[in-house]
N, C-alpha and C positions, 0 to 999 in steps of 0.2 A: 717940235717944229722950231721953238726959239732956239735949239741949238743947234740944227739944220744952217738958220739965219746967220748966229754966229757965226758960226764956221764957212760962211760963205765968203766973208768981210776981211777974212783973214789976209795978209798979206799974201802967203804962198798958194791961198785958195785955188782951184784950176778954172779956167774959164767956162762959162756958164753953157748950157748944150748938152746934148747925147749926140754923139757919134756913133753911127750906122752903117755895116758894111752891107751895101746893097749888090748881096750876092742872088744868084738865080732861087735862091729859096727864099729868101726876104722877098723879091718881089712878086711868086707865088703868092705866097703870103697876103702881101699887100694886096694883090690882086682879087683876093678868095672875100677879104673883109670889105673889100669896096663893094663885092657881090651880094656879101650877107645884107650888110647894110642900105641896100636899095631895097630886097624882099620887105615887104608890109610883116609884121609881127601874127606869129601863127600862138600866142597866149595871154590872157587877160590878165594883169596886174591885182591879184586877189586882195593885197594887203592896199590898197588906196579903194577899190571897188565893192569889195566883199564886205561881209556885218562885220570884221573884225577878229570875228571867231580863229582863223587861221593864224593869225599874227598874232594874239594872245598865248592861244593853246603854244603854237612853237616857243614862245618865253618863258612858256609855263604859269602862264599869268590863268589867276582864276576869276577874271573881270573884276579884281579889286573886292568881294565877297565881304 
C-alpha cells in the first residue's frame, strides 16, 4: 500500500477516479446488484456464530492442541 501512496504523489501521477463506460450491460449489471442487495441474506455467517470448529478445521488449525 505504501507504494500504491507513493506512486500516487508522483508528479505524472493520473488523476484519482475509475472511469466507467456505462454501457447497457453495465447498467444491467448495476441493476441486478441493487436487487441482490435489497433480498434479506438466505445463510448464516458460521465463522462469527458457529463453535468455531469450521474456521479452525478450514486453517487446518487443531484448536491449538
Amino acid at each position: 500500500m505504501a507504494v500504491v501512496i507513493a506512486l500516487s504523489r508522483r508528479h505524472d501521477a493520473p488523476d484519482p477516479g475509475v472511469e466507467v463506460e456505462e454501457t447497457e450491460d453495465f447498467e444491467r449489471m448495476e441493476r441486478d446488484v441493487h436487487a441482490a442487495l435489497r433480498k434479506p441474506p438466505t445463510w448464516e455467517f458460521k465463522a462469527r456464530t458457529g463453535s468455531g470448529e469450521l474456521l479452525h478445521s478450514a486453517a487446518g488449525c487443531d484448536g491449538c492442541s
